[in-house]
N, C-alpha and C positions, 0 to 999 in steps of 0.2 A: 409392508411387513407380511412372511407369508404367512399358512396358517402354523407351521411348526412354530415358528418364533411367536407365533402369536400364543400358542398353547405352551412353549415354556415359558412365556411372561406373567403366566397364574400366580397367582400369589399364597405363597405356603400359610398355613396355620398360623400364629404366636403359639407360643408354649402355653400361655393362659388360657388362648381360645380352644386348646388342643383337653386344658385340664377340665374347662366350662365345657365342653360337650361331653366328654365322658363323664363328668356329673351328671349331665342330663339326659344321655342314656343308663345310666343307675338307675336316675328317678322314676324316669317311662317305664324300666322292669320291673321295677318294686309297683309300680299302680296297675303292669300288667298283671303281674303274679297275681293281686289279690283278685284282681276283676277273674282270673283262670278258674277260683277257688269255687266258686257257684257254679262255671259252668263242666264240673263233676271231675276236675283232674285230679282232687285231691280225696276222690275219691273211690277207698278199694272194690278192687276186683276181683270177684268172684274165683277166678283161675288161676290163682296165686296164694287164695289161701285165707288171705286177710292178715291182722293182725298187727301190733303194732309199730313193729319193720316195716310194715308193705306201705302203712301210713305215711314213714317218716322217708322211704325212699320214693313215695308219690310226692312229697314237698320238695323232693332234690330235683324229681324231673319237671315238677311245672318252674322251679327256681330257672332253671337250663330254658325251656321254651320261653320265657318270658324275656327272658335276655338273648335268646336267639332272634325273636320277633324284635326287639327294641333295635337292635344291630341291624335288621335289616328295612330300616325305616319307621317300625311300629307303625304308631295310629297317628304319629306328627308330634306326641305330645312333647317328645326332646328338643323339637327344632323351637318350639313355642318359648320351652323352655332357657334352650340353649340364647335366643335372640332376647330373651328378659334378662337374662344374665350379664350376657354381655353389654347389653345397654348402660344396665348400671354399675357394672364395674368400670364403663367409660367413664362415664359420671364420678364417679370416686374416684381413679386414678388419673 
């Protein structure tokens, strides 16, 4: 077998494995996001003014980096997750 046929012999997703990782890239963002909140993203900037717009559009962009980071691997905590998940849904179904 060469290596093409051997590289489309990969094996796609299930549709449940496809919906259990994007679970658990959800998750990894949401526990990024808050870990973001101490280190001062959520908080204003002097050069803007302040106030409580500048507040609520600092939660929108650490929301965005948090899940940009999770997308792009994060800290692992998805894959942890993603492989607990899917174990036990083996187990159940």
């Amino acid at each position: 077998m060469n290596e093409i046929a051997a590289a489309g012999a990969a094996r796609l997703p299930t549709p449940r494995e496809t919906a259990l990782r994007s679970a658990a890239e959800s998750l990894e963002a949401q526990f990024l996001e808050e870990m973001l909140k101490p280190a001062g993203l959520a908080a204003a900037r002097d050069g803007f003014g302040g106030g409580i717009g500048e507040e609520q559009f600092a939660s929108f962009m650490r929301h965005e980096q948090a899940v940009s980071m999770a997308r792009a691997g994060g800290i692992g905590l998805a894959e942890s997750i993603f492989e607990a998940l899917n174990r036990r849904a083996g187990d159940v179904g």
